[in-house]
C-alpha positions in Angstrom: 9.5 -11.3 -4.6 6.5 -12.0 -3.1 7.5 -11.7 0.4 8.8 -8.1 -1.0 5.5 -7.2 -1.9 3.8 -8.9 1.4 6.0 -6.8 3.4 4.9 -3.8 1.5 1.3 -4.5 2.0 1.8 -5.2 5.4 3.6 -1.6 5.8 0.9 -0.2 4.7 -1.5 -1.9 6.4 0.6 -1.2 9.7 -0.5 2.5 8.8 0.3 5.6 6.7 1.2 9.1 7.9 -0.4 11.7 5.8 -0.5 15.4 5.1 -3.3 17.0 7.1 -4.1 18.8 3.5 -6.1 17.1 0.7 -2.5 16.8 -0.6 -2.8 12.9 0.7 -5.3 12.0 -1.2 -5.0 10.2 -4.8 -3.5 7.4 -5.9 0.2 6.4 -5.1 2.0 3.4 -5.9 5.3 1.6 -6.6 6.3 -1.2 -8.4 8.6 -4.4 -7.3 10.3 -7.0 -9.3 12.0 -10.3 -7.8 12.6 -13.6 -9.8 10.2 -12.4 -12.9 7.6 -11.3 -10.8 6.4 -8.1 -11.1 4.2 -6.1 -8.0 2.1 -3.4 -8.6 0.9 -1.8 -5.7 -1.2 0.9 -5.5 -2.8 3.1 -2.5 -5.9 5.1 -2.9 -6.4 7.6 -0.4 -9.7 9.3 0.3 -11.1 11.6 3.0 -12.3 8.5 5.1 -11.1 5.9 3.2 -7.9 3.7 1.6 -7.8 1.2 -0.8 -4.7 -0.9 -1.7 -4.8 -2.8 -5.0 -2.1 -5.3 -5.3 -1.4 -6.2 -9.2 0.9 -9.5 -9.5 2.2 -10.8 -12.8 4.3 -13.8 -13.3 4.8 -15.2 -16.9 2.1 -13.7 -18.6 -0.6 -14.2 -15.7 -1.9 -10.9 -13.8 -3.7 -11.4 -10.9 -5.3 -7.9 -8.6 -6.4 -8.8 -5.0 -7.9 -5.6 -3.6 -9.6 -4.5 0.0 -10.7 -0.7 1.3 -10.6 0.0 4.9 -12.1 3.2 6.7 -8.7 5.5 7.6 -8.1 9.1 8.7 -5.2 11.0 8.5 -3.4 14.2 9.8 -0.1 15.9 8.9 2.0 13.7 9.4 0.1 10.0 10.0 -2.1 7.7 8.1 -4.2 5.8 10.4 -6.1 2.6 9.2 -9.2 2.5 10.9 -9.9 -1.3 10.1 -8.6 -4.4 9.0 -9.4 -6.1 5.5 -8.3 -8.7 3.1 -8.3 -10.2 -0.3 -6.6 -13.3 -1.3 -6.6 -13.9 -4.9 -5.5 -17.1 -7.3 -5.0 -17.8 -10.9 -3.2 -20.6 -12.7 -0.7 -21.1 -9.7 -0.3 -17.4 -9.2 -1.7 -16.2 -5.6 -1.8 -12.3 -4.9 -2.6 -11.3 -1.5 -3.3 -7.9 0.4 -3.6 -7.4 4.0 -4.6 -4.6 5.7 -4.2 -4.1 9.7 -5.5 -1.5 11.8 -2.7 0.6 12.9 -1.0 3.9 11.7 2.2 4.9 9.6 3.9 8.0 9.0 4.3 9.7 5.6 6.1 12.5 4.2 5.6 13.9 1.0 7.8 16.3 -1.3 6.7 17.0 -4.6 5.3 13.5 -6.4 6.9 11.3 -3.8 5.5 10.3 -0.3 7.5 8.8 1.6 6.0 6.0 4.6 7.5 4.4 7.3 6.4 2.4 10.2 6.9 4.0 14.0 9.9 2.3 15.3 11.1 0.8 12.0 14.3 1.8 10.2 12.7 0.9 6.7 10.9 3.5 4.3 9.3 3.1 1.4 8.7 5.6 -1.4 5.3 5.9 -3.2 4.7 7.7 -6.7 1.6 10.1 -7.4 -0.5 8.3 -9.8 
């Protein structure tokens, strides 16, 4: 489960493609489950900036790791303008987030956006929040 969630994480710090309307911006997330572990990740989209706060709960223990880079976006990509990290550690429990500079592509149809990486076959489906 954790590499489920890493992978996430690293999606989205490969990039996001966004609407080149204000229609990007907010909070998405999704949620992932894998051998009682629970991810909650959430993206927090702003004119210049996105955050990612990863939530990870295992038997009772939560742990949030959390980083912002600087990002733009137009109608159809979500380009992370920097590179962060936060590594976080509680009774046994780590919770990571990494962020790379790079861009992905995003669709979004009602509450759902929808991301992907350029040349990857993989999507991944993100919830207004």
């Amino acid at each position: 489960m954790k590499n489920l969630l890493l992978a996430l994480v690293v999606l989205a710090g490969s990039g996001l493609a966004l609407a080149q309307s204000a229609d990007i911006e907010g909070s998405w997330g999704a949620q992932q489950s894998d051998n009682g572990f629970l991810f909650d990740v959430t993206f927090t989209i702003s004119h210049d900036s996105t955050s990612l706060t990863n939530v990870c709960t295992h038997d009772g223990v939560s742990v949030t790791a959390h980083a912002t880079v600087p990002s733009s976006y137009d109608g159809q990509t979500l380009n992370f303008l920097g590179s962060a990290q936060d590594h976080e550690s509680l009774n046994g429990l780590n919770c990571n987030i990494d962020i790379h500079m790079d861009s992905i592509n995003y669709s979004i149809q009602g509450n759902v956006m929808t991301v992907s990486h350029a040349g990857s076959t993989e999507t991944y489906m993100l919830t207004r929040r």
